[in-house]
C-alpha positions as CSV (number, residue, x, y, z in Angstrom):
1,X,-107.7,-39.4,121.7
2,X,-108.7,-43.4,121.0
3,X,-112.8,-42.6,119.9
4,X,-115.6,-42.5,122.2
5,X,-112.9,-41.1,124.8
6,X,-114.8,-37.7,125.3
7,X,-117.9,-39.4,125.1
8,X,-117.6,-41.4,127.8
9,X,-116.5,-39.0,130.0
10,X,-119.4,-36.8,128.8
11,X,-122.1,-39.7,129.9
12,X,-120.3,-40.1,132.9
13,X,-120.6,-36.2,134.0
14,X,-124.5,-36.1,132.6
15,X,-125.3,-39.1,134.7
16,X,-124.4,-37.7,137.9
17,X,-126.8,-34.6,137.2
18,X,-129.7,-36.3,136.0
19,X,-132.5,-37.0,138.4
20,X,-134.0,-40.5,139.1
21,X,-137.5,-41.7,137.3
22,X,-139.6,-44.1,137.5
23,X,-140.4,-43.9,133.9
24,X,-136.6,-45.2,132.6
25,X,-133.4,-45.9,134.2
26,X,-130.7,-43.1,133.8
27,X,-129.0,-44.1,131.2
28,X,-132.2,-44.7,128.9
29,X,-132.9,-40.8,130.3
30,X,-129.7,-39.3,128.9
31,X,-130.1,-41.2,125.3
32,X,-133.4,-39.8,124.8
33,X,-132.5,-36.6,126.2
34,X,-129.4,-36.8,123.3
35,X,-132.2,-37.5,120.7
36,X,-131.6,-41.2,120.3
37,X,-133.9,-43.9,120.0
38,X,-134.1,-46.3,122.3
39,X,-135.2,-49.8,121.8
40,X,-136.7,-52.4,124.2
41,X,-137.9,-55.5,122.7
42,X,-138.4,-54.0,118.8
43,X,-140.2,-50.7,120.0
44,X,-139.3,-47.5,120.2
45,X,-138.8,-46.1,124.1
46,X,-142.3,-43.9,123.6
47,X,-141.3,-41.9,126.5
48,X,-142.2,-37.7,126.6
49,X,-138.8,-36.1,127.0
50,X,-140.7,-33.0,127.8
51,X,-142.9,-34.9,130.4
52,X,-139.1,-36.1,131.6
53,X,-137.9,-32.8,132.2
54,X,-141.2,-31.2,133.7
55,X,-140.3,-33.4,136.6
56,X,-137.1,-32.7,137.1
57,X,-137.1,-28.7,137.1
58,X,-133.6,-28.6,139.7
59,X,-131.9,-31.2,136.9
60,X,-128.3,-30.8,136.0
61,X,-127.6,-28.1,138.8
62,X,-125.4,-30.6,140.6
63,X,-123.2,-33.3,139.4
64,X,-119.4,-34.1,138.0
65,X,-118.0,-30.5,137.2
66,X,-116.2,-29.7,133.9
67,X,-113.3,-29.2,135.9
68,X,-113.3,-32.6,137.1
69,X,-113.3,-34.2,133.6
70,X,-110.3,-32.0,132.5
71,X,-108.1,-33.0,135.4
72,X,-109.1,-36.5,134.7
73,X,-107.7,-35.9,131.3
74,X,-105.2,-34.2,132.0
75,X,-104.2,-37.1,134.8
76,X,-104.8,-39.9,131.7
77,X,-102.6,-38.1,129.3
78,X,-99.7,-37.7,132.3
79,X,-99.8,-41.5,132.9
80,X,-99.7,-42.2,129.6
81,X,-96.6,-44.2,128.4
82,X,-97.6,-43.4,125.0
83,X,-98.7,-40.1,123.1
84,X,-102.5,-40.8,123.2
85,X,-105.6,-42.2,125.8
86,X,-108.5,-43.9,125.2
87,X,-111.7,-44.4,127.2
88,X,-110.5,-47.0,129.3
89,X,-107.6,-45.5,130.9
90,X,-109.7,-42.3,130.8
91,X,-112.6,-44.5,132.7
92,X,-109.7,-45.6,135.3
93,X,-108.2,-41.7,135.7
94,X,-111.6,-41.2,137.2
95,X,-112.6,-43.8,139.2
96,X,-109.2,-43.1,140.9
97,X,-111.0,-39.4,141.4
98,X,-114.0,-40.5,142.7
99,X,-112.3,-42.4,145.2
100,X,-110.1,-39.5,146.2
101,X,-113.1,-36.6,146.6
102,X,-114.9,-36.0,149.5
103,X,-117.9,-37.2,148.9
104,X,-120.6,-38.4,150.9
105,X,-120.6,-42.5,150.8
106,X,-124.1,-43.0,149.2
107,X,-122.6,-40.2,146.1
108,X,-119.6,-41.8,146.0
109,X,-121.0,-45.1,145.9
110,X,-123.5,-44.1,143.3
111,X,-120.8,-42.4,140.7
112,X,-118.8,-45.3,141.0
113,X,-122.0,-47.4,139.7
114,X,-122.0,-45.4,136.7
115,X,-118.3,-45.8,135.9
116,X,-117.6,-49.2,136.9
117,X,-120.9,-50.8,135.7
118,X,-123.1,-48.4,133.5
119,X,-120.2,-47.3,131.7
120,X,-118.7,-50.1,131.4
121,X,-121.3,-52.6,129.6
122,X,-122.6,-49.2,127.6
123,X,-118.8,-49.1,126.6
124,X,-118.6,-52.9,126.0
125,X,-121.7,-52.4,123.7
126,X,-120.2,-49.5,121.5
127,X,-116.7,-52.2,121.5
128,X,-118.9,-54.7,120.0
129,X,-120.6,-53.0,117.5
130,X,-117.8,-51.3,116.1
131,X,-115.3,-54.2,116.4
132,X,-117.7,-56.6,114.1
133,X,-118.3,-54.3,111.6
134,X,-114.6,-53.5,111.6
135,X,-114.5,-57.7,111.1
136,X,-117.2,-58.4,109.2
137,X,-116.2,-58.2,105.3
138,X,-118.5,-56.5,103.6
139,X,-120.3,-55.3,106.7
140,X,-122.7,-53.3,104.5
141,X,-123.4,-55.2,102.0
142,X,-124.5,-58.5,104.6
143,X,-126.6,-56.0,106.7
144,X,-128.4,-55.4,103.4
145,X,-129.1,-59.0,102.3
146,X,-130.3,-59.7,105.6
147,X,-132.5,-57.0,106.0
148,X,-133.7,-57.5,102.4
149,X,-134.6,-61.2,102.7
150,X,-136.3,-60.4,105.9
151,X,-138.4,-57.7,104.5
152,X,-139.3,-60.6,101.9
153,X,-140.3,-63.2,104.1
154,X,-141.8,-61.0,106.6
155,X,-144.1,-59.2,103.8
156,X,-145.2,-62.7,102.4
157,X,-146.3,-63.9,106.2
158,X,-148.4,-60.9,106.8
159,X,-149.9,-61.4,103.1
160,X,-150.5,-64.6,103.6
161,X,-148.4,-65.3,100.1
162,X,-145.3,-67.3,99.1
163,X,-142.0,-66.5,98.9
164,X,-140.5,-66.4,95.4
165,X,-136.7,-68.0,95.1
166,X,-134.2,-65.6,93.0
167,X,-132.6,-68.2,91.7
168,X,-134.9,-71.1,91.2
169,X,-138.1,-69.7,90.9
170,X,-139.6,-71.8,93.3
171,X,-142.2,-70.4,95.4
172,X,-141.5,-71.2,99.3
173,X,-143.3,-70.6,102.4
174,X,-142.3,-68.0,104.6
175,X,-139.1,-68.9,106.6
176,X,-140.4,-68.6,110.2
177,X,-136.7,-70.1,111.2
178,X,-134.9,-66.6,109.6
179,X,-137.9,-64.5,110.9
180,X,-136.9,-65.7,114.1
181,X,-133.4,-65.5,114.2
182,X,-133.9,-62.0,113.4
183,X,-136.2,-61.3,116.1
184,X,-135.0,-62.7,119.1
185,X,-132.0,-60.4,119.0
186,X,-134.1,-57.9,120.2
187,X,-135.8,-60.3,122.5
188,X,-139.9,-60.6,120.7
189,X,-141.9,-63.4,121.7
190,X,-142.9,-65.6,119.1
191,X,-146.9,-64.1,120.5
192,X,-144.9,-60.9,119.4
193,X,-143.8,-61.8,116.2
194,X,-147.0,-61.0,114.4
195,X,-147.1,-57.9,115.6
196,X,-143.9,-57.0,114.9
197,X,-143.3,-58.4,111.3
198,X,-146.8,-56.0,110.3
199,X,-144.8,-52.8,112.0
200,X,-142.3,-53.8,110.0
201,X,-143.8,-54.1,106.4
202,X,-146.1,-51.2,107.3
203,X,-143.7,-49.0,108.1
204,X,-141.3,-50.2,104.6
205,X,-144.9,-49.6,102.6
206,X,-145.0,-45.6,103.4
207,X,-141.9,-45.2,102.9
208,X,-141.6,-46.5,99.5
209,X,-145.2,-44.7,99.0
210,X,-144.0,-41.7,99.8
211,X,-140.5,-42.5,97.2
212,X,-138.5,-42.6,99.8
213,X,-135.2,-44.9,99.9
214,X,-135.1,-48.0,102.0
215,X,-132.3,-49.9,103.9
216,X,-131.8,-51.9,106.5
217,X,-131.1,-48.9,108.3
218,X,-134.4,-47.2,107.8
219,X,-136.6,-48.8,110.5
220,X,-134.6,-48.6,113.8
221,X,-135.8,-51.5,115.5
222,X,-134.4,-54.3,112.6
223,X,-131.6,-52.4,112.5
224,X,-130.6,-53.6,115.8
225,X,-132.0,-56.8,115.4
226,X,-130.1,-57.0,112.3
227,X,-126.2,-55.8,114.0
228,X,-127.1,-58.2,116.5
229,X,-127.6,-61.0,114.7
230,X,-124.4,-59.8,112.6
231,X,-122.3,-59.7,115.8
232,X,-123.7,-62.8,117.0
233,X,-122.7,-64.8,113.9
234,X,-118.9,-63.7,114.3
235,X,-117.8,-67.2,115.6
236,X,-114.7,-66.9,115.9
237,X,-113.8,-63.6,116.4
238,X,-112.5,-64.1,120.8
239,X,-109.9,-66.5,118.7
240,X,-108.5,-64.0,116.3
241,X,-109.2,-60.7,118.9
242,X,-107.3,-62.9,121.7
243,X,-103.2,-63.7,121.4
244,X,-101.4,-63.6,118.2
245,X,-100.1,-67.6,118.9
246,X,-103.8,-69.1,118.7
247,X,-104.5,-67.5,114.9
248,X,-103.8,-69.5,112.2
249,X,-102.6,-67.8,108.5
250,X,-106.3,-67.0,107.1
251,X,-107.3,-65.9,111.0
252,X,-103.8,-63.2,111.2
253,X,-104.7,-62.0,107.9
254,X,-108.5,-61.2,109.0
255,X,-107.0,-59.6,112.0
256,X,-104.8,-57.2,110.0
257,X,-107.8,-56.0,107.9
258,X,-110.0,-55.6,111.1
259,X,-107.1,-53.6,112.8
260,X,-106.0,-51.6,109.5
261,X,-109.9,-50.5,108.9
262,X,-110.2,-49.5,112.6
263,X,-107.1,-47.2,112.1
264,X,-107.8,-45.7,108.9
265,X,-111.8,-45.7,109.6
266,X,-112.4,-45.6,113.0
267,X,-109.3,-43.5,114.1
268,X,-107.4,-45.5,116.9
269,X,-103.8,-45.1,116.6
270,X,-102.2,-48.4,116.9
271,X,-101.5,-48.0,120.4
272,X,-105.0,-47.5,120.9
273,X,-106.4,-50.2,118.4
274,X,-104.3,-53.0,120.1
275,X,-105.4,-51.9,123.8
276,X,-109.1,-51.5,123.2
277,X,-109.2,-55.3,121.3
278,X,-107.2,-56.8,124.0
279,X,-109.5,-54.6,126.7
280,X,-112.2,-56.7,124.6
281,X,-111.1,-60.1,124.4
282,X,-111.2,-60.2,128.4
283,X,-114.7,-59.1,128.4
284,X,-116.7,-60.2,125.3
285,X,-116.8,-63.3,123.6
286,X,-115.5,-65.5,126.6
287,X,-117.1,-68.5,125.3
C-alpha cells in the first residue's frame, strides 16, 4: 500500500460519524480530535476538544462501517493491474460504493462531499507537501536558513534594533519584504504582522530560556508558513512532474532524485510513485 492509503480511508469513515459544529468545520474537528494542531491565519485552532465532544454525546454511533472500508480494499486491490493501491484508486473503490448503497439522498450526497472534495484537496495538500520536500534538495537544511533569518529579522523589528550581515558586517534594517513573504503564506495582514512577529520571538525566547533546542519546526505556525513558502518557490516543478518529453537533462535528472527519495523515503513502489505524481501534475501547479 502507496502511503496515506489507510489514512485516507480512515478520515473518510471518521467523517461520516462526526456530528456538525458550529465551532469548526468537520474536517478541522477530526484533526483536533487526532491531536493535531490546526492553523488559521498563524494561530493555533484554540478550540476545547472536550467542549467538542460534550456536545456531541451520540458521536460516532453511526457512520462508514469497518466493513465497508475492507470491501473497498479488498475491491482496489482486485482491480488492480499491478501488485499494490494507493489512495486514489482506493478514494475511487469507494465513491463507486457510495453510489451503489442504499442510502438516503441527502447521506449519500453528503459522503460523496467528503470523498470527492474534502478528501480530495486534504489529499492534494498531503501530495504537495511531501512531493516538494521530496524535490527540494536539501529540504532541511533550506527550511532552517529560512526560519533562522526570519527569527533574525523578526527579533530585530520587535527590538527596534538592526540586523547584523554574516558576511559583511553591515548592520541592515529589518527586511519587512522577507518578513512578509513569510507571512502571507499563512495569510496575516500586514495589521497582523506585529502581532505575529512578537508571538513568534516570544515564544523562541522561553524556549531557549528554558535550554531547550530550536528549529524551524519548533513553533507550528512558521513552520507552515515556512513549507509554504518552500512549496511555493518550486517554479518549475508542473514541468519536471508533467511528461518526460518537456524535461530537459538537468530537469530528468532532478526528477530521478525526487522519484528515487520518494521510493526509498517515502515508500511508493514505482508503480505507485509514477501514478500519484502524474495524479499531481493534473491537479497542482497548472499554471
Amino acid at each position: 500500500m502507496a502511503p496515506h492509503t489507510i489514512e485516507v480511508a480512515s478520515m473518510f469513515s471518521i467523517l461520516t460519524r462526526l456530528q456538525p459544529t458550529n465551532k469548526c468545520d468537520l474536517l478541522t474537528k477530526l484533526k483536533l480530535y487526532n491531536g493535531e494542531e490546526v492553523i488559521e491565519k498563524g494561530y493555533n485552532h484554540k478550540i476545547d476538544v472536550e467542549e467538542l465532544r460534550e456536545n456531541a454525546s451520540n458521536e460516532g454511533m453511526s457512520g462508514i462501517s469497518t466493513r465497508f472500508v475492507m470491501k473497498a480494499i479488498d475491491n482496489a486491490i482486485s482491480d488492480a493491474e499491478h501488485n499494490c493501491i494507493n489512495p486514489i484508486v482506493l478514494r475511487e473503490s469507494m465513491i463507486i460504493q457510495v453510489k451503489e448503497m442504499h442510502l438516503p439522498d441527502d447521506v449519500r450526497k453528503r459522503y460523496l462531499g467528503f470523498l470527492q472534495d474534502t478528501l480530495h484537496k486534504e489529499y492534494l495538500v498531503m501530495l504537495e507537501k511531501e512531493i516538494t520536500k521530496a524535490f527540494v534538495h536539501s529540504y532541511q537544511e533550506q527550511a532552517e536558513s529560512l526560519f533562522q533569518n526570519y527569527l533574525d529579522h523578526a527579533e530585530a523589528y520587535v527590538n527596534r534594533q538592526k540586523v547584523k550581515d554574516i558576511n559583511t558586517k553591515e548592520e541592515l534594517e529589518p527586511d519587512e519584504k522577507l518578513m512578509r513573504s513569510i507571512e502571507e503564506q499563512l495569510g496575516i495582514t500586514a495589521s497582523a504582522a506585529d502581532g505575529f512577529r512578537q508571538d513568534v520571538t516570544s515564544f523562541m525566547f522561553s524556549l531557549a530560556r528554558r535550554g531547550q533546542s530550536i528549529s524551524y519546526k519548533s513553533y507550528t505556525p512558521l513552520k507552515e508558513a515556512i513549507e509554504k513558502k518552500l512549496m511555493a518557490s518550486v517554479r518549475d516543478l508542473s514541468r519536471i512532474v508533467t511528461k518526460t518529453k518537456t524535461r530537459d537533462k538537468d530537469q530528468s535528472e532532478k526528477y530521478d532524485i525526487m522519484v528515487q527519495t520518494m521510493i526509498e523515503q517515502n515508500g511508493y513502489c514505482p508503480f505507485c510513485c509514477e501514478t500519484i505524481l502524474k495524479y499531481s501534475a493534473n491537479n497542482l501547479w497548472k499554471d
